[in-house]
ZADO-1210 file (C-alpha; in nm, 4 decimals, padded with zeros to 6 digits):
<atoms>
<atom x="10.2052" y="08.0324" z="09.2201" code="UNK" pos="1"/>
<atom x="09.8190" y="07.9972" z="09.1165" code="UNK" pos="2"/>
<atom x="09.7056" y="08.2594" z="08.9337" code="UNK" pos="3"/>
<atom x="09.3548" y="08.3825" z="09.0378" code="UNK" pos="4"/>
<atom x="09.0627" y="08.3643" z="08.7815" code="UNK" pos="5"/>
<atom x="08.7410" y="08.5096" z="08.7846" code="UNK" pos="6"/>
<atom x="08.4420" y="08.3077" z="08.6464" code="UNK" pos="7"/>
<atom x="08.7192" y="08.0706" z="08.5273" code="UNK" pos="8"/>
<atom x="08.9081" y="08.3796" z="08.3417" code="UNK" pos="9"/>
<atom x="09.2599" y="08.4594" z="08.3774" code="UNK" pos="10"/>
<atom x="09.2679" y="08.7908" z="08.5630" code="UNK" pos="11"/>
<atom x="09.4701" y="09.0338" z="08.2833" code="UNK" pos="12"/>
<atom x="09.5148" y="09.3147" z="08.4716" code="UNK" pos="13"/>
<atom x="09.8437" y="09.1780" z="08.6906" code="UNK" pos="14"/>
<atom x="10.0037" y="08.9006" z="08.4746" code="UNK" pos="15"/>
<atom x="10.2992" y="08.7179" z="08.5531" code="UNK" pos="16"/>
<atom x="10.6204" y="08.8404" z="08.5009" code="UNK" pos="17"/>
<atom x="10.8584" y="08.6458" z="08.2632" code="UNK" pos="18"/>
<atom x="11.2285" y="08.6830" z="08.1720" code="UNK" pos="19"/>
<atom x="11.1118" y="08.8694" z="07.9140" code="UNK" pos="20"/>
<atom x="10.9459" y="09.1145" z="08.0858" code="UNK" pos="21"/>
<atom x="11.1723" y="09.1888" z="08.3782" code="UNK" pos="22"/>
<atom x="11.4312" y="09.2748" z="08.0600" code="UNK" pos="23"/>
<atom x="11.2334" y="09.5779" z="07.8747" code="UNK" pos="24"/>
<atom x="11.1428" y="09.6976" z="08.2404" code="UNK" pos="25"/>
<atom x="11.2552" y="10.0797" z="08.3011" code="UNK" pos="26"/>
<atom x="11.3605" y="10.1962" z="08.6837" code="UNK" pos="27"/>
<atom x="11.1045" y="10.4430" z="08.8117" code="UNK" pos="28"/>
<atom x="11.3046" y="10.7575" z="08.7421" code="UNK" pos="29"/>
<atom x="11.2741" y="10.7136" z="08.4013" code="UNK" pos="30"/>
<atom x="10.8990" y="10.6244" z="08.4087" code="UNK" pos="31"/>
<atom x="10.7427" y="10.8441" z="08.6595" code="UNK" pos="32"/>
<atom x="10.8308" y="11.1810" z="08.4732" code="UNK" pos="33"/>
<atom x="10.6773" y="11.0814" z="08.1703" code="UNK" pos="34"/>
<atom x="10.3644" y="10.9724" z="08.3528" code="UNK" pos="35"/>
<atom x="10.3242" y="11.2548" z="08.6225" code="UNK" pos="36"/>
<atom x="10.4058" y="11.6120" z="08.6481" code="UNK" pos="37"/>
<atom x="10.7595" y="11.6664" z="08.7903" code="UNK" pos="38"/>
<atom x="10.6892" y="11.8026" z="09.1361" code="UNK" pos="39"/>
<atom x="10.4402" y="11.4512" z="09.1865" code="UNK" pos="40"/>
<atom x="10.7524" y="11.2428" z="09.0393" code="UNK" pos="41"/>
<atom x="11.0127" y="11.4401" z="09.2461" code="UNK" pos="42"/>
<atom x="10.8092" y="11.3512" z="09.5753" code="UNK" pos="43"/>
<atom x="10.7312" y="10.9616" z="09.4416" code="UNK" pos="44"/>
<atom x="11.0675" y="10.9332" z="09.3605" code="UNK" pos="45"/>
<atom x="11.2217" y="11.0929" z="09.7558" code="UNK" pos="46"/>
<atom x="11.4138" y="10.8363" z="09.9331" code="UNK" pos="47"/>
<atom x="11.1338" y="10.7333" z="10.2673" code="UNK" pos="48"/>
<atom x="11.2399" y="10.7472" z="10.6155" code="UNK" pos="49"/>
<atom x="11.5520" y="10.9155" z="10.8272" code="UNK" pos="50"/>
<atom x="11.8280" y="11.0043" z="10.6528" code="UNK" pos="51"/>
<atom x="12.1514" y="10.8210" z="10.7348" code="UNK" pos="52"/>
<atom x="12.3559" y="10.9615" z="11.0011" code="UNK" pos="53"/>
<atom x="12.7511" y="11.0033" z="10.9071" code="UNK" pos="54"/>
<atom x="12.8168" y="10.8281" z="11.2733" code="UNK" pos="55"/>
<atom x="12.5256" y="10.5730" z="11.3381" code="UNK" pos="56"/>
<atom x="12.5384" y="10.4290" z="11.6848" code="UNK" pos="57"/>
<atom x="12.5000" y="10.0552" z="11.8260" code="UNK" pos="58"/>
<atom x="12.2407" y="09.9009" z="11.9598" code="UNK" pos="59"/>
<atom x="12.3498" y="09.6991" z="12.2627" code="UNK" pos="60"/>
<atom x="12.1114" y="09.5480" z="12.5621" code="UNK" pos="61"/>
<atom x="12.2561" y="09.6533" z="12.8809" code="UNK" pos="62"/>
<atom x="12.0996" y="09.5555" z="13.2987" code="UNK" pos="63"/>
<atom x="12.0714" y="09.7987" z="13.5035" code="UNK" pos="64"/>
<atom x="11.9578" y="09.8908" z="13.8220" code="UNK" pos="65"/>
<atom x="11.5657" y="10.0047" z="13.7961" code="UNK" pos="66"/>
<atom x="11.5923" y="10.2933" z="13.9795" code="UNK" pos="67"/>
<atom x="11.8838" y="10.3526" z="13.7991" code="UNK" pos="68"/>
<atom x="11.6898" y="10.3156" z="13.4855" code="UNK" pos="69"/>
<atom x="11.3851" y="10.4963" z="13.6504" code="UNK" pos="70"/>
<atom x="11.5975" y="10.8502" z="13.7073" code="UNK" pos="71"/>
<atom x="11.7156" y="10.8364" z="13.3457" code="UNK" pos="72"/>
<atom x="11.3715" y="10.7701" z="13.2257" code="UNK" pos="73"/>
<atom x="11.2380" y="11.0908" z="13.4451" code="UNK" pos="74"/>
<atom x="11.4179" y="11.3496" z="13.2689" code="UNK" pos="75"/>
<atom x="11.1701" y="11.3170" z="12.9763" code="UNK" pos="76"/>
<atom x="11.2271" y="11.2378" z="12.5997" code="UNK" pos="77"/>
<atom x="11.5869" y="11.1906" z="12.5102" code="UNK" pos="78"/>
<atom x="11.6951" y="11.0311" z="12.7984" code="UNK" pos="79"/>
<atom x="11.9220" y="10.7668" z="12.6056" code="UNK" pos="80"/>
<atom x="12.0898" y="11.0437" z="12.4279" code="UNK" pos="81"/>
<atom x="12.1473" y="11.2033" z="12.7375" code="UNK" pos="82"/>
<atom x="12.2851" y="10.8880" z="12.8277" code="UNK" pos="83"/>
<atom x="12.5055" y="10.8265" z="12.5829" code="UNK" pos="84"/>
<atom x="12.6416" y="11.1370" z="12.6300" code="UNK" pos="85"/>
<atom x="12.7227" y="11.1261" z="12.9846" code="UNK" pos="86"/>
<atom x="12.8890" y="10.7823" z="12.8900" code="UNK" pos="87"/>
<atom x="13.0922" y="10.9596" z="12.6212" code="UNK" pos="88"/>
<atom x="13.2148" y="11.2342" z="12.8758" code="UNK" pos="89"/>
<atom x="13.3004" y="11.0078" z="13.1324" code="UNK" pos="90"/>
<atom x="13.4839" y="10.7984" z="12.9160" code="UNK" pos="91"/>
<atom x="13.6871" y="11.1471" z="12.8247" code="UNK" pos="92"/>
<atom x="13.7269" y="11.2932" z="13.1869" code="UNK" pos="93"/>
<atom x="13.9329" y="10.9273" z="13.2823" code="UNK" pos="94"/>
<atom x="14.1094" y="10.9330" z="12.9812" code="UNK" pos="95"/>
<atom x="14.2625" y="11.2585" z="13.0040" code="UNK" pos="96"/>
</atoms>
């Protein structure tokens, strides 16, 4: 990769990474502390985004009938889990 210049100078500010440099490099827990105060280097350091579920689910692509689809869809937000749900007890009530 080309590194960008400015006025035919090397920019200094980001240079490339070496062997080297990738060896003496520290993970962010250790660095952050030392550079922020903890509660900023607590929240940097949070894991982003939903935690992971104990029993994650499948995504599958299924057909079905649109007004089929249509009633589902009209009993508001969380229709799929409602879904899945009816799946799951109708999948009990014929195995018992």
């Amino acid at each position: 990769m080309k590194r960008k210049t400015v006025k035919g100078r090397k920019i200094a500010e980001n240079p490339e990474w070496k062997k080297a440099t990738f060896a003496k490099a520290k993970p962010a827990s250790e660095v952050l502390p030392e550079l922020f105060e903890a509660p900023v280097a607590r929240r940097l350091l949070k894991p982003r985004g939903r935690p992971k579920s104990g029993t994650a689910r499948t995504s599958i692509s299924i057909r079905l009938q649109p007004d089929t689809l249509a009633r589902w869809k009209a009993t508001g937000p969380g229709w799929q889990t409602r879904m899945a749900e009816a799946l799951d007890k109708a999948i009990r009530r014929n195995a018992a």
